[in-house]
C-alpha positions in Angstrom: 44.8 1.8 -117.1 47.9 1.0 -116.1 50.8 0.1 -117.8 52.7 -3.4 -117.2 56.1 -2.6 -117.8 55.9 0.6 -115.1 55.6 -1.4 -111.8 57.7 -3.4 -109.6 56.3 -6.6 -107.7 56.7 -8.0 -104.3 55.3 -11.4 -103.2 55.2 -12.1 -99.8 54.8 -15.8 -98.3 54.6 -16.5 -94.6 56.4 -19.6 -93.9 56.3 -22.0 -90.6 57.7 -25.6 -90.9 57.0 -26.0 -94.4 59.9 -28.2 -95.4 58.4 -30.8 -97.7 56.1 -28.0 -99.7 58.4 -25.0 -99.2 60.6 -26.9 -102.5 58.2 -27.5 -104.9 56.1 -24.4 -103.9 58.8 -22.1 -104.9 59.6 -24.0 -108.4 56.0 -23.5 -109.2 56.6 -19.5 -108.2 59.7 -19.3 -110.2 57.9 -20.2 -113.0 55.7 -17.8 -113.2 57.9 -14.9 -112.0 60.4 -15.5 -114.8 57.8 -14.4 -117.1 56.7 -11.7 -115.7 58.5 -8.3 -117.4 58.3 -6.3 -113.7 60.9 -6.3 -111.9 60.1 -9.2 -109.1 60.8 -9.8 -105.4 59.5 -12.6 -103.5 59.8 -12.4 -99.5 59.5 -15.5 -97.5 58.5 -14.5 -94.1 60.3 -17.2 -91.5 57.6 -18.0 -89.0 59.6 -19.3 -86.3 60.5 -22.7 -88.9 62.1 -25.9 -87.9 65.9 -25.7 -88.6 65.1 -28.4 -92.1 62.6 -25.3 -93.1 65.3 -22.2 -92.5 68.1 -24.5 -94.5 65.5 -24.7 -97.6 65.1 -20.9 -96.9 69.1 -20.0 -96.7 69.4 -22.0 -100.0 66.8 -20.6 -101.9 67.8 -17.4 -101.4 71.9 -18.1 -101.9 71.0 -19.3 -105.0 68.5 -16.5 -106.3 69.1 -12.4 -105.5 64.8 -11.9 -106.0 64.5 -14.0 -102.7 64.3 -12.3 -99.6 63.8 -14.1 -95.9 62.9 -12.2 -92.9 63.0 -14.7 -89.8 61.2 -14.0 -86.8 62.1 -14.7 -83.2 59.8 -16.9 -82.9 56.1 -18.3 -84.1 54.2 -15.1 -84.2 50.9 -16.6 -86.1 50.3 -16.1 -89.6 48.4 -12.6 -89.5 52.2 -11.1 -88.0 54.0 -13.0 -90.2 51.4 -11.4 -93.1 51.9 -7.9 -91.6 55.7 -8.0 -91.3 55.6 -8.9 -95.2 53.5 -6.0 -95.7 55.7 -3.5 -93.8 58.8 -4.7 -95.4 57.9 -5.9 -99.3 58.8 -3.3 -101.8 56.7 -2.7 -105.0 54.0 -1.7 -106.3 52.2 -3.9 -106.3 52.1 -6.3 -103.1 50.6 -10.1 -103.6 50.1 -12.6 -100.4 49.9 -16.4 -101.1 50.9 -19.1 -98.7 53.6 -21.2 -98.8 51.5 -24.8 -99.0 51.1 -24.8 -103.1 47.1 -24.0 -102.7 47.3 -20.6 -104.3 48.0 -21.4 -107.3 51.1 -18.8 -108.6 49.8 -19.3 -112.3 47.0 -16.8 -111.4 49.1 -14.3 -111.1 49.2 -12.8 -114.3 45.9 -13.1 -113.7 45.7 -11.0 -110.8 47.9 -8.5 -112.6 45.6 -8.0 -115.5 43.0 -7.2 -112.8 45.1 -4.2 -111.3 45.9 -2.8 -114.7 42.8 -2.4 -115.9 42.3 0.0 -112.5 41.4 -2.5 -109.4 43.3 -1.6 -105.9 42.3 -4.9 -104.6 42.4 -8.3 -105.7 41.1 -11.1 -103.3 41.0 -14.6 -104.1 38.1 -16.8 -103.6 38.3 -20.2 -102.9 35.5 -22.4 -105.0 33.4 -24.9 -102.9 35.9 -27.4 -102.2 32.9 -30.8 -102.1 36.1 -33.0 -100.6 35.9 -30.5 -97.5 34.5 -31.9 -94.3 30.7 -30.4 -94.0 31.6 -28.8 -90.6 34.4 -27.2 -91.5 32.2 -25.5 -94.6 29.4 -24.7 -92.3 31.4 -23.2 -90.0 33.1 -20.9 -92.2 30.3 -19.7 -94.2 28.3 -19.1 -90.4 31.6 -17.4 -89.6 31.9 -14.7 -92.8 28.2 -13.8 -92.5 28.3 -13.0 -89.0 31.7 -11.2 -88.9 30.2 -9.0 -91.9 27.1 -8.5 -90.4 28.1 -7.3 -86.7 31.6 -5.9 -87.9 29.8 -3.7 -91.4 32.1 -5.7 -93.6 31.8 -7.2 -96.9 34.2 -9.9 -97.1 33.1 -12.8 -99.4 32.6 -15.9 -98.5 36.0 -18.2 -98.4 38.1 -15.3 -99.1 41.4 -16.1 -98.6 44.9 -14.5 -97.7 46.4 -15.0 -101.2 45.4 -11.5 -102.5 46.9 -8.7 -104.6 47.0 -5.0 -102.6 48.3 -2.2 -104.5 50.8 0.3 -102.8 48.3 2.6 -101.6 46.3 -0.2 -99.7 49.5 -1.5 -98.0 50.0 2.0 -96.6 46.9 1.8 -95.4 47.2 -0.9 -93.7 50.7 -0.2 -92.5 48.6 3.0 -90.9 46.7 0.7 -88.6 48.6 -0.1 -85.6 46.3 -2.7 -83.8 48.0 -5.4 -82.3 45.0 -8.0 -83.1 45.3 -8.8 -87.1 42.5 -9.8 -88.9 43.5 -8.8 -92.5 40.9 -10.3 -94.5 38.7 -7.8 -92.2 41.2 -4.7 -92.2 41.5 -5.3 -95.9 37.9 -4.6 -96.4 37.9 -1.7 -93.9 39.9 0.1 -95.7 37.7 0.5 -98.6 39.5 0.6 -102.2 38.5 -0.7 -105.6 38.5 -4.2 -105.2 37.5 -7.0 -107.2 37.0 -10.8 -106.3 39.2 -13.6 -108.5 37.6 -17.2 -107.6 39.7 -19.8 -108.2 40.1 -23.7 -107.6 42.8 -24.3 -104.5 45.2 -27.3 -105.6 46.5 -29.7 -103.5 48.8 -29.3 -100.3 52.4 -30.3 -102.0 53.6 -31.9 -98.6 53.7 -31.5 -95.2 50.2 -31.1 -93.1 48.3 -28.0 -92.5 49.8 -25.7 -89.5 45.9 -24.0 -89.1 44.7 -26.0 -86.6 41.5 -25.9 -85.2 42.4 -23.8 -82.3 44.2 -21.3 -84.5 41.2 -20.9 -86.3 38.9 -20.4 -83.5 41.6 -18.0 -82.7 41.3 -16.2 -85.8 37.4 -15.9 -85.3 37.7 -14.2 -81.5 40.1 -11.6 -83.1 38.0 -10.9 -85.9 34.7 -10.3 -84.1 36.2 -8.3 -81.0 38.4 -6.6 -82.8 35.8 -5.6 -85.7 32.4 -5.1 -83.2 30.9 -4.3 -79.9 28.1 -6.3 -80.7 28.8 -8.8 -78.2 28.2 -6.3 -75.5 24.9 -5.3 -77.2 23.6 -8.9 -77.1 24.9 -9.5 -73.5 22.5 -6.1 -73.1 19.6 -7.6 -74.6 20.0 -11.0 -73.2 19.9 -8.8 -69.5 16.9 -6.9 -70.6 15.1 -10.0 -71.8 15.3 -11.4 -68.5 14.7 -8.5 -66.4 11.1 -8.9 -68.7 11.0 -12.0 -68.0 11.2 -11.0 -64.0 8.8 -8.3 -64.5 6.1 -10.5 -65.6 6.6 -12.9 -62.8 6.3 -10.2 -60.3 2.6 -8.9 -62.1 1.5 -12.3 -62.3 2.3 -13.2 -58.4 0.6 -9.4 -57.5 -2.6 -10.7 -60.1 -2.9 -13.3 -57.1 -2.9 -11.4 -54.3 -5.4 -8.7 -55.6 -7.4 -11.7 -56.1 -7.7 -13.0 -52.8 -6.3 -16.0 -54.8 -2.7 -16.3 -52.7 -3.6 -19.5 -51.1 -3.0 -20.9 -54.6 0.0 -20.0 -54.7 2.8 -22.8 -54.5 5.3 -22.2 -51.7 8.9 -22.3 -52.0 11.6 -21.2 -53.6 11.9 -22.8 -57.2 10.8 -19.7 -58.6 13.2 -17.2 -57.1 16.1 -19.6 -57.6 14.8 -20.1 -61.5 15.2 -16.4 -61.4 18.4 -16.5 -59.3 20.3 -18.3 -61.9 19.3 -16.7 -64.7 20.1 -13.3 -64.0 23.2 -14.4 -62.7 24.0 -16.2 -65.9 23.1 -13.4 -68.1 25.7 -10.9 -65.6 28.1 -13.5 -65.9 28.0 -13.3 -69.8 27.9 -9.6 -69.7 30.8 -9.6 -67.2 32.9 -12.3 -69.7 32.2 -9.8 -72.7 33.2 -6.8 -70.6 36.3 -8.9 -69.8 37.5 -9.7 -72.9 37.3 -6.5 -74.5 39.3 -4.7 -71.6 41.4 -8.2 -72.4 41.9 -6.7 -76.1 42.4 -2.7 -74.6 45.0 -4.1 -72.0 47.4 -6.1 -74.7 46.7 -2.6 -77.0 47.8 -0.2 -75.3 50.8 -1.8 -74.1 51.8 -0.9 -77.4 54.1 -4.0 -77.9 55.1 -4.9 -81.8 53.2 -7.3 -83.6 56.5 -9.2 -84.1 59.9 -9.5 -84.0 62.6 -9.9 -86.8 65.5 -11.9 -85.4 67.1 -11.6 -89.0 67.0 -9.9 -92.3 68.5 -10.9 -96.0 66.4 -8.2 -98.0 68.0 -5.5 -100.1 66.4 -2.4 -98.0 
């Protein structure tokens, strides 16, 4: 067990252009922070924000010492902005949420309870949401059980960033130097006494969401060849299946000549071509896989920083 009183807090909130949540996000926060008895610091990480967005930020920390804002040089995605809280956020005890007013900041205490009583880990579950569109929830329970299947994870189903890490997992994490973030999957790697919280996500306060399709499909490429070489092992298979496939053509044309039954053969070339294409499709998908991983290797050993801090208001 650990005691309440002998640990400090950080909360770390990527931000990008949340002007019209950003307000009533961090009222909701305050509220549950002043209660707290641990010493509390909450980090807003400045994801490249319109200027309305850094003006709310400035503000909110003039008027309150706990807030910290680290702006980037630019929009670095929401896995750097997530990592540059991590490296940065004292405590001991770290907490993610985003910005929006989904996580709800009441479950906190919550969350704290959790480590206490010996948990490392704390990831928060988002229930079912029936209101989402169907493909969206298919799509992202397809996407969980394959990434934990090819990768050897166990991350739940709609697990979300808004977690609580203690200081020991954060150094872990701060140990892994990859330049492709997938927390929700590094998180898991890691290992750790974890524990899952599900909760009910409230309403976006404002504004619309930033995670657009493409960001998520984004997400999803940097999870799987980040996490697995399973994609090569399927292009592998695929070439195998196929070269099969050829071999039993070629016994079944020789069945006809050791027959004497060649005459029934049908000339031309639809066969070879059928053939043709589909060994050329399979190297092609090989070749793409191949391609994209040496992709990954190229931008990793270039060794370039997963983001860049234009400026600091933090008290380290």
């Amino acid at each position: 067990m650990r005691k309440q009183q002998d640990y400090q807090i950080g909360i770390v909130v990527p931000i990008y252009n949340e002007s019209q949540a950003l307000p009533g996000f961090h009222h909701q926060l305050i509220a549950v922070a002043d209660k707290l008895p641990n010493k509390t610091r909450i980090y807003y990480i400045d994801d490249g924000s319109d200027e309305d967005t850094v003006l709310i930020l400035d503000d909110l920390a003039n008027r309150d010492e706990r807030v910290q804002v680290l702006t980037l040089s630019r929009n670095f995605g929401h896995q750097a902005a997530l990592t540059c809280g991590l490296d940065h956020a004292l405590g001991d005890v770290i907490i993610s949420m985003d910005g929006d007013g989904q996580n709800p900041p009441e479950l906190i205490p919550e969350m704290l309870k959790l480590y206490q009583s010996g948990y490392d880990i704390v990831v928060g579950q988002r229930l079912e949401d029936k209101t989402q569109p169907f493909f969206k929830t298919f799509t992202s329970k397809l996407f969980y059980k394959l990434i934990n299947l090819i990768g050897n994870l166990d991350i739940p189903p709609n697990a979300a960033d808004f977690r609580l890490l203690s200081r020991q997992v954060v150094d872990s994490l701060k140990s892994l130097p990859e330049y492709h973030r997938f927390l929700r999957g590094m998180v898991s790697w890691v290992g750790f006494k974890s524990v899952i919280l599900p909760y009910s996500p409230h309403e976006r306060i404002g504004g619309e969401t930033k995670y657009t399709f493409r960001k998520m499909l984004k997400l999803a490429e940097d999870a799987i060849f980040s996490f697995s070489l399973v994609p090569l092992r399927i292009g592998l298979a695929i070439g195998g299946m196929f070269y099969l496939l050829a071999l039993i053509e070629v016994i079944y044309v020789l069945s006809f000549w050791l027959t004497g039954n060649q005459p029934k053969l049908e000339p031309g070339w639809s066969s070879l071509m059928f053939m043709l294409l589909i060994v050329g499709g399979t190297l092609t998908t090989v070749v793409s896989f191949i391609g994209i991983y040496i992709g990954y290797i190229f931008q990793e050993v270039k060794q370039r920083p997963t983001y860049l801090i234009k400026k600091s208001r933090t008290d380290d």
